[in-house]
C-alpha positions as CSV (number, residue, x, y, z in Angstrom):
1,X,-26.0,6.2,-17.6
2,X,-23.8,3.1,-17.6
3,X,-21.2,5.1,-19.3
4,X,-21.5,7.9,-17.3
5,X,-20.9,5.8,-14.0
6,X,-18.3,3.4,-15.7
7,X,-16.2,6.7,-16.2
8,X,-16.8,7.9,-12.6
9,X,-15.2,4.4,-11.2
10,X,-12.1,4.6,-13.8
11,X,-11.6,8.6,-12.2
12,X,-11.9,6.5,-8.8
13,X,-8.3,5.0,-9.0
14,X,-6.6,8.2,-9.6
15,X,-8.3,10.6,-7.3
16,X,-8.3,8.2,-4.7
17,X,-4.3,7.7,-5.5
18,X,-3.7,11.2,-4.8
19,X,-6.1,11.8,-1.9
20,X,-4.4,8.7,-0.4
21,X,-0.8,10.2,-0.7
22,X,-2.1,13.7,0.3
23,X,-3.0,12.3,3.4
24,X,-0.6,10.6,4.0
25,X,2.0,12.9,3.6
26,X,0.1,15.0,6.3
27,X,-0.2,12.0,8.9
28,X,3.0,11.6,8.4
29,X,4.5,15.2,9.1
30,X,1.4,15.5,11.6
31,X,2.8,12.2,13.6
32,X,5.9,10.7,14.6
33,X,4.6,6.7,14.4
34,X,8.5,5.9,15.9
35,X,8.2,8.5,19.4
36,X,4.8,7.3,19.3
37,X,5.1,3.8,19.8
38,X,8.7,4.9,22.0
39,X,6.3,6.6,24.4
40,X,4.3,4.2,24.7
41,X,6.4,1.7,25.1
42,X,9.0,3.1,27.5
43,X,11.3,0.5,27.6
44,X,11.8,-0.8,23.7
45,X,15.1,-1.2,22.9
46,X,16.3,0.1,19.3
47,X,15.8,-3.6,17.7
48,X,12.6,-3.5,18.6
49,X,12.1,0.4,17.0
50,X,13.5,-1.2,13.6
51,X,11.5,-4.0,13.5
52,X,8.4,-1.6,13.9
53,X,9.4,0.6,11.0
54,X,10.2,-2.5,8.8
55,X,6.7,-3.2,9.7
56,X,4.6,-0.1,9.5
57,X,6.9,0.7,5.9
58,X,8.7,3.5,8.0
59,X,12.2,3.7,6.2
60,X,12.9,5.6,3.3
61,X,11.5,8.6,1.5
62,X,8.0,9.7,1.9
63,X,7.0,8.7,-1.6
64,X,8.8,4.8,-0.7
65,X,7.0,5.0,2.7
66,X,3.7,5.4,1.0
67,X,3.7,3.0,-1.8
68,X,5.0,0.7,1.0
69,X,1.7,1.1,3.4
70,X,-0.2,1.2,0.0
71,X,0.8,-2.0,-1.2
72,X,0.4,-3.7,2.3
73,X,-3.1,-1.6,2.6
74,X,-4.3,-2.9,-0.8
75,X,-3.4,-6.8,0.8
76,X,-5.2,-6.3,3.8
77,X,-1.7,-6.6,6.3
78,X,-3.1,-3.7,8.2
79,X,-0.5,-4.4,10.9
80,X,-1.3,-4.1,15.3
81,X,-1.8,-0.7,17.0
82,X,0.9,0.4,19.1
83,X,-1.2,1.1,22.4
84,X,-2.2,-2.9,23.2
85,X,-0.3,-4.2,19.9
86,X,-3.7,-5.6,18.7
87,X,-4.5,-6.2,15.0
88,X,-6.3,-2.6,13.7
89,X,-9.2,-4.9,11.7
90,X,-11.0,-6.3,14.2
91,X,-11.1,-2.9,16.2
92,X,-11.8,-1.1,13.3
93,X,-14.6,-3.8,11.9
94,X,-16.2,-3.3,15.7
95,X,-16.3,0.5,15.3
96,X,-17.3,1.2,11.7
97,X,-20.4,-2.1,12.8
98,X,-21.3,0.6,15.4
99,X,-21.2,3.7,13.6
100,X,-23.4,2.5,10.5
101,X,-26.1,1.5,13.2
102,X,-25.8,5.1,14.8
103,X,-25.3,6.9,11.8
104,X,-28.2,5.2,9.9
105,X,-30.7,5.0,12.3
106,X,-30.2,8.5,12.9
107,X,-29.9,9.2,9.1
108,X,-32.8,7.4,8.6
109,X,-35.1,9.1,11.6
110,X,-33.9,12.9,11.1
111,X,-34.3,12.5,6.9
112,X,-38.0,10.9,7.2
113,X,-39.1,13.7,10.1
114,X,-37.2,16.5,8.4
115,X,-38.7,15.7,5.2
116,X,-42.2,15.5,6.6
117,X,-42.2,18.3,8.4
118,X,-41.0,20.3,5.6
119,X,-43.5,18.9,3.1
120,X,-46.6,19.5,5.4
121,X,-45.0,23.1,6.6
122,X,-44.5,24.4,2.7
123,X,-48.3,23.1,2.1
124,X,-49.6,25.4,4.4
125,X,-47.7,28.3,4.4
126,X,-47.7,30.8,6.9
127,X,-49.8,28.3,9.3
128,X,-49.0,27.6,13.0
129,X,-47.1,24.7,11.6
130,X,-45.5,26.4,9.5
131,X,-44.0,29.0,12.2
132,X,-43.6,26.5,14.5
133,X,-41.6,24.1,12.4
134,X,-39.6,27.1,11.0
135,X,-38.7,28.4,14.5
136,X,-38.0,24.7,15.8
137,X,-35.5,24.5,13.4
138,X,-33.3,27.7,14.0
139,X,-33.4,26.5,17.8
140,X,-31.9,22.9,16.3
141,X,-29.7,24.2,14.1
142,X,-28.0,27.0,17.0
143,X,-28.3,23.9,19.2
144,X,-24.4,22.4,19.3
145,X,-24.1,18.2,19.6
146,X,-22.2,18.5,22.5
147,X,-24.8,20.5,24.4
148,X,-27.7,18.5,23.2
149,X,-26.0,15.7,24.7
150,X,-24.8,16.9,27.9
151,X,-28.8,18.0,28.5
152,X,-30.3,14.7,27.5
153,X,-27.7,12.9,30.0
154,X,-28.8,15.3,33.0
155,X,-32.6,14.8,32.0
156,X,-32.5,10.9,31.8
157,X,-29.9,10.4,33.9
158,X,-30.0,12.6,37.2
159,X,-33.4,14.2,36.8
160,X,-35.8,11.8,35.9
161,X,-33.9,9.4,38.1
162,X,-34.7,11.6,40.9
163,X,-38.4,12.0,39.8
164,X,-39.5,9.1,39.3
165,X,-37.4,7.2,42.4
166,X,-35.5,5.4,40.4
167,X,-32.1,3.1,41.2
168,X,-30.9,3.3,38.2
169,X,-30.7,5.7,35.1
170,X,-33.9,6.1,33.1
171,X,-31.7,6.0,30.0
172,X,-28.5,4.2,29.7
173,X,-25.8,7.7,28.6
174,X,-23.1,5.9,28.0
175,X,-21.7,2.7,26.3
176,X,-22.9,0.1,23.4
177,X,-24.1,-2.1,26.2
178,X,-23.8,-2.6,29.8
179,X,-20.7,-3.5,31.4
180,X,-20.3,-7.1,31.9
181,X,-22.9,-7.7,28.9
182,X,-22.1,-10.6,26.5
183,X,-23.6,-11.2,23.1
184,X,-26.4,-9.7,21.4
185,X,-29.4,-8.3,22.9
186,X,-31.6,-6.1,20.7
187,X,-33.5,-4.9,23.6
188,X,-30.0,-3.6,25.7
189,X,-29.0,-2.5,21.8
190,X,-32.0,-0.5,21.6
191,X,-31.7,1.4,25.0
192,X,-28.3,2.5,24.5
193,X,-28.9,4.3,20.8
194,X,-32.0,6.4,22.3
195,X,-30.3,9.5,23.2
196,X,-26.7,9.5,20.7
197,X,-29.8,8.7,18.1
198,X,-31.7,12.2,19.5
199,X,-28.8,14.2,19.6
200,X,-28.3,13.5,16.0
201,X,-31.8,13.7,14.8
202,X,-32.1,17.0,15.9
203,X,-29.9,18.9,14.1
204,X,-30.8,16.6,10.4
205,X,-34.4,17.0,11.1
206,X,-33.6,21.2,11.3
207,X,-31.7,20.8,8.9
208,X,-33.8,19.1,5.9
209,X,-36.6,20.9,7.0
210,X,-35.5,23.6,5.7
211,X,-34.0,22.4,2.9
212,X,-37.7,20.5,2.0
213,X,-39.6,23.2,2.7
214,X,-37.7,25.5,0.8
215,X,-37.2,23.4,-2.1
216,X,-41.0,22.3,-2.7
217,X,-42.7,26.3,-2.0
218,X,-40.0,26.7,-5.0
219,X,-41.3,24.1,-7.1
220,X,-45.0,24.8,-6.3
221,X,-44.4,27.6,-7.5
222,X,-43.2,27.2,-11.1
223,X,-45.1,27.7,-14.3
224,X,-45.2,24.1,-15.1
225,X,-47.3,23.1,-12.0
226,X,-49.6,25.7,-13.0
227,X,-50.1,24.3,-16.9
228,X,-50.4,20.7,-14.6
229,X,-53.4,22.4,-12.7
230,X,-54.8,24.4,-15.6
231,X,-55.4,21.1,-17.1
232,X,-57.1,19.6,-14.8
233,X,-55.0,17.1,-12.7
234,X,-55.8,16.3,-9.3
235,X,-53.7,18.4,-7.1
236,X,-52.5,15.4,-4.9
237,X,-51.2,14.1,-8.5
238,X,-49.9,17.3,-8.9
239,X,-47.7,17.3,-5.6
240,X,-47.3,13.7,-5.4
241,X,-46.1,13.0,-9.3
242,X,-44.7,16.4,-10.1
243,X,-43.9,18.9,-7.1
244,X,-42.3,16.0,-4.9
245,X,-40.1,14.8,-7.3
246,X,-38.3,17.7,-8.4
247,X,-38.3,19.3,-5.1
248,X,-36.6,16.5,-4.3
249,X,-33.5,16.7,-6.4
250,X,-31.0,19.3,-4.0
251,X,-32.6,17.3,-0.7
252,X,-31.3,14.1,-2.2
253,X,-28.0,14.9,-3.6
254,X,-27.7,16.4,0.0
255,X,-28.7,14.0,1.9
256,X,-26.2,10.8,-0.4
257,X,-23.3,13.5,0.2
258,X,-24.0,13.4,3.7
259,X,-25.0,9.7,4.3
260,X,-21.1,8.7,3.2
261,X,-19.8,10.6,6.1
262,X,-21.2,7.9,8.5
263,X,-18.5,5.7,7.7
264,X,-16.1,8.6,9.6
265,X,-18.5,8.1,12.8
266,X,-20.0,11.0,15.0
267,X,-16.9,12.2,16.6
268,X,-18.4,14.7,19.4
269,X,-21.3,12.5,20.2
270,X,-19.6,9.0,20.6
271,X,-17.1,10.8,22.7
272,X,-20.0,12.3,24.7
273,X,-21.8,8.8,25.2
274,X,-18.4,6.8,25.2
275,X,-20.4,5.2,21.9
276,X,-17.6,2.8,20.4
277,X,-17.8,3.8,16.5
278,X,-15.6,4.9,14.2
279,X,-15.4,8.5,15.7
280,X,-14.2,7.0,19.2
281,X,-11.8,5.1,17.4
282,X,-10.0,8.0,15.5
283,X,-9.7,10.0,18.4
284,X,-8.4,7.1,20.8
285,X,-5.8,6.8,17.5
286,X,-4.8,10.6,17.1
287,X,-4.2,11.0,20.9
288,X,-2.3,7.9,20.8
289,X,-0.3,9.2,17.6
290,X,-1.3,5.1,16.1
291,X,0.1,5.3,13.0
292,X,-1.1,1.8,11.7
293,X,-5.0,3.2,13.1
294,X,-5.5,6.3,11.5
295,X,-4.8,5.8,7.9
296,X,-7.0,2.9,7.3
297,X,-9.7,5.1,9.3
298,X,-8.8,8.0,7.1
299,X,-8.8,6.1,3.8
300,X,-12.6,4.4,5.0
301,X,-13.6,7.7,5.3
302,X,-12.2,8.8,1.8
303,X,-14.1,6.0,0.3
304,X,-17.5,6.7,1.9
305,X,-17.4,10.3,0.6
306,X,-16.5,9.7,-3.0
307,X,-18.6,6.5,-3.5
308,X,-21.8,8.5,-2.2
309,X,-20.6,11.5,-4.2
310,X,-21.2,8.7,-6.9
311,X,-24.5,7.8,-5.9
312,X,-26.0,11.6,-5.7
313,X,-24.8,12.1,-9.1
314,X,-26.6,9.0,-10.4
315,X,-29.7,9.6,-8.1
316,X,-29.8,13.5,-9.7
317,X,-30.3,12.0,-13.0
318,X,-32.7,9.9,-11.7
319,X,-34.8,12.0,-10.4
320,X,-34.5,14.6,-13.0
321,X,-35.0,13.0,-16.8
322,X,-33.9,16.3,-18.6
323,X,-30.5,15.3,-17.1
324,X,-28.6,12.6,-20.0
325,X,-25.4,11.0,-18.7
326,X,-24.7,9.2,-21.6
């Protein structure tokens, strides 16, 4: 096993060398960082242009160009954004702080509730659960973020205002906090993930459902469950020590895959609820064309995918011992 991932990190370096420059190269003929930062700054005289493309690594080929942000990448000098000319770390440290907080709270509600619901709806098959947690689901999955979203906002915001006689919302729809607020406040905190939390649950918990369900009525099954039975174990034993764990090999590997896509943020929904993660913050970049924004966003992103590619793998094998990675 320690092989096995040992030779996974040394494949690391490479991959991530040529999904780095592929990217690149398409930012780059995707963006021009120099009538970017002209148009945003209408007055900059040419000096000023230069000193910007000394910075940002902007002369020369495209191959010099890249090792040239790599090098300054690898050293942390991740340079200022051209809209506000503020250093991309701390931006970028704010949003990828809020998008693990969305993303794994959400993560973290949608797996549990999608799992359970798809454990208790394959052990009764053909119930009233069963149905109900099937059909649930299809409405989820055919539900779109965007229009989860804008429905939450007009129920907590308008309606049940209105209802109940209320000054304010019933549920903050927009924002980390309220304006004006300083510091922490878990409360506040608390409030404002409610509904981008919902609209996110919604569609996991259709979709590993699904994914449980189908995988444990597979498992249950299988001729090995029956020898189990056959010779006597308890059937909780059964499902608990043997059924579960197996059937829980294509919901994990899914689920790691997925988890490292946090890092990119929620695009549609923080837009939606003017969240400030990660997803907010590549947008705000793209429309801006910032250059010195989107490829540290992009290569975070890279990162999060391949390392929790990593961690399926390793989790397969550990929930399956016939698997040796050695």
């Amino acid at each position: 096993m320690i092989r096995y991932i040992l030779r996974r990190l040394l494949w690391l370096i490479p991959t991530l060398f040529l999904i780095t420059f592929v990217v690149f190269f398409a930012v780059r003929k995707g963006t021009d960082p120099v009538e970017s930062y002209r148009r945003l700054n209408p007055r900059v005289t040419q000096a000023q242009i230069q000193k910007y493309k000394d910075a940002n690594g902007l002369n020369g080929s495209i191959v010099h160009q890249y090792f040239s942000w790599l090098w300054k990448f690898v050293r942390f000098d991740w340079g200022h954004s051209i809209k506000g000319n503020r250093p991309v770390w701390p931006s970028m440290r704010e949003a990828m702080a809020n998008s693990l907080v969305l993303g794994t709270t959400a993560s973290l509600v949608g797996i549990s509730v999608g799992m359970i619901v798809g454990i208790i709806a394959a052990l009764r098959p053909r119930s009233i659960f069963d149905s109900t947690a099937t059909t649930g689901s299809f409405v989820g999955l055919s539900l779109p973020p965007f229009v989860s979203a804008v429905l939450l906002q007009l129920l907590f915001a308008v309606y049940f205002t209105k209802w109940l006689g209320l000054n304010h919302p019933f549920l903050p729809t927009s924002g980390v906090y309220p304006p004006g607020q300083h510091g922490f406040n878990l409360v506040l905190r608390a409030k404002h993930l409610i509904l981008p939390v919902t609209v996110v649950a919604i569609q996991t918990i259709a979709v590993y459902s699904r994914y449980m369900r189908a995988s444990l009525m597979e498992v249950t099954s299988s001729d090995y469950l029956r020898t189990a039975r056959a010779k006597g174990i308890s059937e909780r034993r059964v499902i608990v020590r043997h059924a579960l764990r197996n059937a829980l090999i294509p919901v994990v590997t899914v689920a790691a895959i997925e988890i490292g896509s946090i890092i990119g943020g929620l695009i549609i929904t923080e837009r939606i609820f003017q969240y400030r993660g990660m997803g907010d913050f590549f947008l705000t970049a793209y429309a801006n064309g910032d250059f010195p924004q989107l490829m540290p966003w992009l290569v975070f992103v890279i990162l999060g995918v391949i390392m929790f590619n990593l961690i399926a793998d390793v989790l397969y094998a550990f929930l399956d011992p016939r698997i040796r990675l050695d």
